[in-house]
C-alpha positions in Angstrom: -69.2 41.4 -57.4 -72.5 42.7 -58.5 -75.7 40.4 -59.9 -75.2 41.6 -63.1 -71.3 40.4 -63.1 -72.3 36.8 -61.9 -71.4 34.1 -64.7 -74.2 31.7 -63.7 -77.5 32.6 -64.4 -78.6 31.1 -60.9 -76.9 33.8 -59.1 -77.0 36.7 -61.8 -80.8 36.8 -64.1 -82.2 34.0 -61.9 -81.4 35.0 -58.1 -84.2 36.4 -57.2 -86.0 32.4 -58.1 -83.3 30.5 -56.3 -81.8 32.3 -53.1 -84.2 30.9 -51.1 -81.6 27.6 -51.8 -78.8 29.8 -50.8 -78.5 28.3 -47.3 -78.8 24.7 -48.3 -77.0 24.4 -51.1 -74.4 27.1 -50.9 -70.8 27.1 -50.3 -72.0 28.3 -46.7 -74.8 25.3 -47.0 -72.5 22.7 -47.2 -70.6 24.2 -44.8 -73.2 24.7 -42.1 -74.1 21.2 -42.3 -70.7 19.7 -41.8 -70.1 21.9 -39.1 -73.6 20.4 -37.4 -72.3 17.1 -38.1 -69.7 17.2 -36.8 -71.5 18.4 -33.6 -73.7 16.1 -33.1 -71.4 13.4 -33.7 -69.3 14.5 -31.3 -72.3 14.5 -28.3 -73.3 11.2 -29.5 -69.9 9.7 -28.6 -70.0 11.4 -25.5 -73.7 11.4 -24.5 -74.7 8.1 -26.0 -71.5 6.4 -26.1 -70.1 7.7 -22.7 -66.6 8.2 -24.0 -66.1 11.1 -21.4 -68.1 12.2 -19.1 -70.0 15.0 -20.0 -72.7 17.9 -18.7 -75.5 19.3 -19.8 -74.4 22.9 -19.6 -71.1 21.3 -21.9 -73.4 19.9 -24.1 -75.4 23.7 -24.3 -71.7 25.3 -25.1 -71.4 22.3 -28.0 -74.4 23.1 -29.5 -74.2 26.8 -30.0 -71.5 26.0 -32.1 -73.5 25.4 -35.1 -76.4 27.5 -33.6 -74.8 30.5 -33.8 -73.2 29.5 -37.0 -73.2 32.0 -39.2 -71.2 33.8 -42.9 -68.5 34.9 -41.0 -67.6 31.7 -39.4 -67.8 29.9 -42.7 -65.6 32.4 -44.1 -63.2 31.6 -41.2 -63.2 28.1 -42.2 -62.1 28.7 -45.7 -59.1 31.0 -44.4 -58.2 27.5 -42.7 -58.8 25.7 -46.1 -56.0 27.9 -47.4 -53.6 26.1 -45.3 -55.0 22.8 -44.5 -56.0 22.6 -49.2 -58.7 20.0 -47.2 -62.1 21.1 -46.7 -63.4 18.7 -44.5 -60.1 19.1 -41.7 -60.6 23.0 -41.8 -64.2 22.4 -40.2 -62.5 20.1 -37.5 -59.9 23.0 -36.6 -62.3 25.5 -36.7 -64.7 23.6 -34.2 -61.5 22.6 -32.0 -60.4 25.7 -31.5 -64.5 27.1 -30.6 -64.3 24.1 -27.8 -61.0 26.2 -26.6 -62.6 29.5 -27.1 -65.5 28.3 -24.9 -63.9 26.3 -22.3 -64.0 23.1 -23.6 -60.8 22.2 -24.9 -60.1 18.5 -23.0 -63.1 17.4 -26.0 -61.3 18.9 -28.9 -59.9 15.2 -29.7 -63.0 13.6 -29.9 -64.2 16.2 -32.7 -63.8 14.0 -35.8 -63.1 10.7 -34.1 -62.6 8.1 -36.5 -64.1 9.6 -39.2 -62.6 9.9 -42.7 -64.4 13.0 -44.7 -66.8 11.0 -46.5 -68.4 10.6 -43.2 -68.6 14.1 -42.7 -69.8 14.9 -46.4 -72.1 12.3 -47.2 -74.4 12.6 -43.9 -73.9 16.5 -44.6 -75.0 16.0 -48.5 -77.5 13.9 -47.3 -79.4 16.1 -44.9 -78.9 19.1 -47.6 -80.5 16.3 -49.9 -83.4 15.9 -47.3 -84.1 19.6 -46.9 -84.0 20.6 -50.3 -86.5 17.9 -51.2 -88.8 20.0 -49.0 -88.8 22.9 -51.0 -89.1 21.1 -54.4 -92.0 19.0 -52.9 -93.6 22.2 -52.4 -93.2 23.9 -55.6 -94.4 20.4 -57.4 -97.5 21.1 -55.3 -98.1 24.2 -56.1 -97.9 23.7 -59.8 -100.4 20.2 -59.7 -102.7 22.0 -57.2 -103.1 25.1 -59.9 -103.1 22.3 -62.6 -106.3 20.5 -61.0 -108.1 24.0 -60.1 -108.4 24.5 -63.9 -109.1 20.6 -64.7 -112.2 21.1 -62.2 -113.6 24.2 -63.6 -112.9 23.1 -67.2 -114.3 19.4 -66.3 -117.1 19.8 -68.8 -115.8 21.8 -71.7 -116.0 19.7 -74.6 -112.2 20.3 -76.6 -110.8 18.7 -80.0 -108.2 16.2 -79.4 -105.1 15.8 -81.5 -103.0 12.8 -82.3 -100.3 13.3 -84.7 -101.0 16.7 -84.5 -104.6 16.0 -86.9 -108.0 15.8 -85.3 -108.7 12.9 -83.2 -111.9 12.5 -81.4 -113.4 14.8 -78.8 -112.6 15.2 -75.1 -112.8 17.4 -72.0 -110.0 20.5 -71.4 -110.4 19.2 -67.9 -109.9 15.6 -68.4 -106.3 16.5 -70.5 -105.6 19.0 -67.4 -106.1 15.9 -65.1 -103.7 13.7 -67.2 -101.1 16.1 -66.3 -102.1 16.3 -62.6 -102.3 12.2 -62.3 -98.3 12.3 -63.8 -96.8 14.6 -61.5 -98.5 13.5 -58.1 -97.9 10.0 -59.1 -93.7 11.4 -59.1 -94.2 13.6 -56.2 -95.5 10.6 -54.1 -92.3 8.6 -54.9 -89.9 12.1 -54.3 -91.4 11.8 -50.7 -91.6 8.0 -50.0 -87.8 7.7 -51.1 -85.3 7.0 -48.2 -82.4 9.3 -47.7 -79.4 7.3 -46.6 -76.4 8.2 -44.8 -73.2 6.3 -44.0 -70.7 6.7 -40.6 -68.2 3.6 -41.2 -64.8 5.1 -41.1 -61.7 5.2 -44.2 -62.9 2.1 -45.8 -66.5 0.9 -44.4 -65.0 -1.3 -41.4 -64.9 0.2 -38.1 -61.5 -0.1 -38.5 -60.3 2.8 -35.7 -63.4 2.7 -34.0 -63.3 -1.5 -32.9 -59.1 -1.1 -32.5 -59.4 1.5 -29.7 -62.7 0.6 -28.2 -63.8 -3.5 -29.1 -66.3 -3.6 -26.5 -68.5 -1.0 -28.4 -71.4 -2.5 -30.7 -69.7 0.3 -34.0 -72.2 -1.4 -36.0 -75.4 -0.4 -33.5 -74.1 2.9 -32.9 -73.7 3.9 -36.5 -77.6 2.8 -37.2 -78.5 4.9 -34.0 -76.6 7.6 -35.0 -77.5 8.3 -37.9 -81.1 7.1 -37.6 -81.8 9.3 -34.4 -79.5 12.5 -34.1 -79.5 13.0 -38.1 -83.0 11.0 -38.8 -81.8 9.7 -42.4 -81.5 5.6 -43.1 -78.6 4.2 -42.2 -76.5 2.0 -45.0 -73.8 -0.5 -43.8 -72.0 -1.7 -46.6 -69.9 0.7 -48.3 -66.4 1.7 -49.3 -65.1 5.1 -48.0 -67.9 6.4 -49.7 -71.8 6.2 -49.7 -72.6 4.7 -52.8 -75.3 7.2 -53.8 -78.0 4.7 -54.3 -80.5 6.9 -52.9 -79.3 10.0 -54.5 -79.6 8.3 -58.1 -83.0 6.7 -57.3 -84.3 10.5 -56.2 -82.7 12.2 -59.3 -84.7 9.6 -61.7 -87.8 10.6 -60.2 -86.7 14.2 -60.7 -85.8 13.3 -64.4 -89.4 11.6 -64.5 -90.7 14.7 -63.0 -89.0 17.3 -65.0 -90.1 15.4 -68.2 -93.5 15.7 -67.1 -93.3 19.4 -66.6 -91.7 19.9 -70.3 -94.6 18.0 -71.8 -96.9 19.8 -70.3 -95.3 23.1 -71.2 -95.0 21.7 -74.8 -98.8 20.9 -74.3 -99.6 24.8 -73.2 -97.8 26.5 -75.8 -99.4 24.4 -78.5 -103.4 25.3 -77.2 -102.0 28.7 -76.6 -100.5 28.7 -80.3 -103.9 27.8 -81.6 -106.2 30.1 -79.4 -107.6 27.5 -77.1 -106.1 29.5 -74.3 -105.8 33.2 -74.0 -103.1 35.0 -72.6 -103.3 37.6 -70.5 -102.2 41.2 -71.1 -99.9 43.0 -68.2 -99.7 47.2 -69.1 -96.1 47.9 -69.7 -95.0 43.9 -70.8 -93.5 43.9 -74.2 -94.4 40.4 -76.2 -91.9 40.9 -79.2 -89.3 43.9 -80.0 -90.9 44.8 -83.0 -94.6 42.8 -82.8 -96.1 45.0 -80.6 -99.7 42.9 -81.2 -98.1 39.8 -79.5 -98.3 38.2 -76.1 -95.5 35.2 -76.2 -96.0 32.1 -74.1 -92.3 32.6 -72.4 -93.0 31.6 -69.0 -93.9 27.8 -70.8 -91.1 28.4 -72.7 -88.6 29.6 -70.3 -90.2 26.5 -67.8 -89.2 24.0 -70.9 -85.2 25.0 -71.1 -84.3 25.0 -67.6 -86.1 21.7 -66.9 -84.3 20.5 -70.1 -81.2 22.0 -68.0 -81.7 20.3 -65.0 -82.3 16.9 -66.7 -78.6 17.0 -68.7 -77.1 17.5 -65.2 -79.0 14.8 -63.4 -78.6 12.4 -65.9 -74.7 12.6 -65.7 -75.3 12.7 -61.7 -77.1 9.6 -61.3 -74.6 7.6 -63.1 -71.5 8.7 -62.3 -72.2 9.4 -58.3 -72.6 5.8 -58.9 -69.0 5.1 -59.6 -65.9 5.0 -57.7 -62.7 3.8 -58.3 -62.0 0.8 -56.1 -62.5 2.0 -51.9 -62.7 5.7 -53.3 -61.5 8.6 -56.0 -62.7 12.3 -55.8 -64.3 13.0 -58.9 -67.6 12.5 -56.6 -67.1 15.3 -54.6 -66.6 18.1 -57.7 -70.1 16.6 -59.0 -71.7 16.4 -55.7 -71.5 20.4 -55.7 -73.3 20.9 -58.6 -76.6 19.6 -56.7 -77.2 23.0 -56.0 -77.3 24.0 -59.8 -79.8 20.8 -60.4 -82.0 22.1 -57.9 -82.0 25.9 -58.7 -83.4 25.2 -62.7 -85.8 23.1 -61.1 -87.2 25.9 -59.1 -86.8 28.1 -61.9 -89.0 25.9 -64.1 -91.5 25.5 -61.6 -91.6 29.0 -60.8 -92.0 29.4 -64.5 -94.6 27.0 -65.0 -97.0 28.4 -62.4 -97.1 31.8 -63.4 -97.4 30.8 -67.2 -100.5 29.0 -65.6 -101.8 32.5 -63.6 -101.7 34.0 -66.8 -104.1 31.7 -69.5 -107.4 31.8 -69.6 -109.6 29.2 -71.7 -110.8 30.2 -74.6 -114.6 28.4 -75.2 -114.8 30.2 -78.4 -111.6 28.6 -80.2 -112.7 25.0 -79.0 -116.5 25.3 -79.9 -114.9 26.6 -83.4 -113.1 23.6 -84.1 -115.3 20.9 -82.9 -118.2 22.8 -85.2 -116.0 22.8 -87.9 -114.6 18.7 -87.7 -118.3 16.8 -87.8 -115.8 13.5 -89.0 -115.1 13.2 -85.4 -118.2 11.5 -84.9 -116.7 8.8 -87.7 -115.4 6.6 -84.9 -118.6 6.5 -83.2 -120.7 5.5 -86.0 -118.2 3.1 -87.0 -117.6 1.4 -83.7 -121.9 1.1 -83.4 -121.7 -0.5 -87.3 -119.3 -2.9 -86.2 -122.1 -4.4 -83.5 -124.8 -4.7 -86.2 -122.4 -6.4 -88.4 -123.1 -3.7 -91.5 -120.3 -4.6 -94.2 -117.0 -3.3 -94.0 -117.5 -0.2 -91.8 -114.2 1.5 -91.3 -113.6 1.2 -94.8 -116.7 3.1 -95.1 -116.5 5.7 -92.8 -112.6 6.1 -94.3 -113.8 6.3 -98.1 -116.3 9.3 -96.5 -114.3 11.3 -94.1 -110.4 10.7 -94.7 -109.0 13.7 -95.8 -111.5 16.0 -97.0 -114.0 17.9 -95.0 -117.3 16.8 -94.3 -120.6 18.5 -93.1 -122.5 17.3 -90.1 -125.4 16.4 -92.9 -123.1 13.9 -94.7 -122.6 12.0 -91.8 -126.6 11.9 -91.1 -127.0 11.0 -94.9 -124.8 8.1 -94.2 -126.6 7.2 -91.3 -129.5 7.2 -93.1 -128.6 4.5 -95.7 -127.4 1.6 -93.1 -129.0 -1.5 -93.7 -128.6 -3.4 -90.7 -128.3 -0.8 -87.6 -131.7 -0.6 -85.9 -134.1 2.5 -87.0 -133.5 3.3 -82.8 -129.7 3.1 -83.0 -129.6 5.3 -86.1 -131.8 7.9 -84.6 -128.9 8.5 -81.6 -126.4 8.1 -84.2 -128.0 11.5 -86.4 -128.7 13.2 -83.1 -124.9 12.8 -82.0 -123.4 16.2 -81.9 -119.0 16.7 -81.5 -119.6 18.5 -78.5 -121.8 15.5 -76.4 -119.2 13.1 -77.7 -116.9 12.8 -75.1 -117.4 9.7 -73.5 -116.8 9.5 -69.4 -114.4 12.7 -70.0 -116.3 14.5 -67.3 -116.7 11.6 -64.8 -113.0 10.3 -65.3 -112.5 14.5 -63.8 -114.5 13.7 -61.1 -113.1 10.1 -60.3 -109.2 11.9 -60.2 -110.6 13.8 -57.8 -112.4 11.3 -55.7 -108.6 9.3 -55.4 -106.5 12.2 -54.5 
């Protein structure tokens, strides 16, 4: 089937964003990582455990099993799905008969030992999990270091604020980039503290097989070790037949978290873009609208804002449901489970997204000077605030009847200043000096503080 065939947009319009999550996520990913597993669970009970004795040049053969792993091999193991309609017990035939192929057979029992699938999936999921964090971790870098590259060259350009959408009071373009830049490291500091846990406990979190054919072994020990050394995630105890997902809820919240943030902030660009605070820039041969040919459209914000929206209606539905299991186990995990994949691929597409809609805007000093110029009635909460402290009468009610919804010249304000009975003659001289564009408070410094933190 050709690109242009494929019914997800991840593999068809998209690919070129998200293959690099080919071999984690994949079919093939999932795959791979059962197969390595299985592997290495299979050393540890012989290595660690000393369940039969064992040599290094054997434990060489075992490992390029999933060394020289590749498509073909995977395709192999879903020719044994066909027959075995069980995933999980087509990767334990296919490794058995490699052990055969390679002069190992008299080990091809202890592939799988008392393990029931979950085993096998969730430590597989879980190192998929752990990888693919990687890569998101990366491209959440990429976008706040861009993010903070513009918040320190813009530090000091003096910008109208907006609540409600109305003029507010002045502030920096830098110091509204580093809101942004504060919010996402403050999410990618919790993706990568977060613990990735695994579980190796057998068909209903006992031991069950493992203490009835060997009681003398510590299971309990050996399951921490195992998964703590040879897999390096957290081990978890106390489970069903299936790892609870804790971790895997916890980590798609932050994602949620995270993927909010990036939708506001696109929602943030298009708007300055849609008033002319930033510029766009102009590529020879890129058409902005079919039948506009004077526009250049914000759709990298734009296409950032739908396939984070995307990836948050999928992780919401994962984090609760991988949370639920019908007493000791049911499947509908494992159908869900595959999707992580999809969660992950608009991620990086909105990422991807977000960065080049940021290589592509310019600020616009002209635009902002314009508007700060042209709204003098932001200085009214100044003037007002400095009333208040030399107890003139009734100062917001003042500074409302003069500047609520009409337009006012800088003069006004000075004429009001002027006519204050109780402010000092020194106050009132800073007051009529006060331009929109110095009244910014600790906008600039607040830039450089960030900075001094991170």
């Amino acid at each position: 089937m050709k690109r242009i065939q494929a019914i997800s947009v991840l593999d068809g319009r998209y690919h070129r964003h998200t293959k690099e999550l080919n071999r984690i996520f994949s079919e093939y990913g999932l795959i791979r990582h059962r197969v390595f597993v299985e592997i290495q669970w299979l050393k540890f009970l012989l290595k660690e455990l000393g369940l039969e004795p064992v040599t290094s040049e054997e434990i060489k053969k075992m490992d390029g099993i999933f060394s020289e792993f590749g498509v073909t091999d995977a395709e192999k193991i879903k020719e044994i799905e066909k027959q075995t309609n069980h995933d999980v017990k087509a990767v334990e035939y296919f490794i058995k008969q490699e052990l055969m192929d390679r002069g190992l057979a008299r080990f091809k029992e202890w592939v799988h030992f008392a393990c029931t699938s979950d085993d096998i999936n969730n430590t597989a999921y879980a190192l998929m999990v752990k990888e693919g964090r990687k890569i998101l971790a990366e491209g959440i870098t990429s976008v706040v270091e861009k993010i903070e590259s513009y918040a320190r060259k813009y530090k000091a350009v003096p910008m109208m604020s907006r609540t409600h959408g109305q003029p507010a009071t002045p502030t920096t373009a830098g110091k509204e980039l580093v809101n942004f830049a504060w919010r996402l490291r403050l999410e990618l500091t919790s993706l990568k503290l977060l613990y990735v846990h695994a579980k190796m406990n057998g068909a209903s979190g006992n031991f069950n097989a493992h203490h009835f054919v060997f009681p003398e072994i510590d299971w309990i020990g050996a399951s921490e070790k195992f998964i703590s050394g040879y897999l390096g995630l957290m081990p978890i105890l106390y489970t069903t037949q299936i790892n609870p997902n804790h971790y895997l809820a916890e980590l798609l919240h932050v994602l949620i978290r995270l993927a909010s943030t990036i939708i506001d902030f696109d929602r943030d660009m298009w708007g300055y873009i849609s008033i002319g605070y930033f510029k766009q820039k102009s590529i020879a041969g890129e058409v902005g609208s079919s039948t506009m040919p004077h526009k250049v459209n914000p759709i990298y914000f734009e296409n950032s804002e739908g396939n984070m929206g995307m990836a948050i209606s999928m992780m919401e539905h994962l984090a609760v449901k991988l949370l639920n299991s019908r007493f000791q186990r049911d499947l509908t995990d494992s159908t869900v489970l595959r999707n992580l994949g999809a969660v992950w691929g608009y991620l990086t597409i909105g990422l991807k997204s977000t960065l080049k809609g940021l290589d592509k805007v310019s600020l616009n000093p002209e635009a902002l000077e314009k508007d700060l110029d042209e709204n003098p009635e932001l200085l009214s909460e100044a003037i007002q605030t400095a009333m208040r402290v030399y107890n003139e009468e009734n100062p917001y009610e003042a500074l409302k009847h003069l500047t609520r919804g009409r337009r006012v010249r800088l003069e006004d304000i000075r004429e009001f200043v002027d006519h204050l009975a109780k402010v000092p003659e020194s106050v009132k001289s800073r007051m009529k000096q006060l331009t929109v564009r110095e009244y910014t408070g600790l906008a600039e410094k607040l830039v450089d503080h960030y900075f001094t933190k991170i």
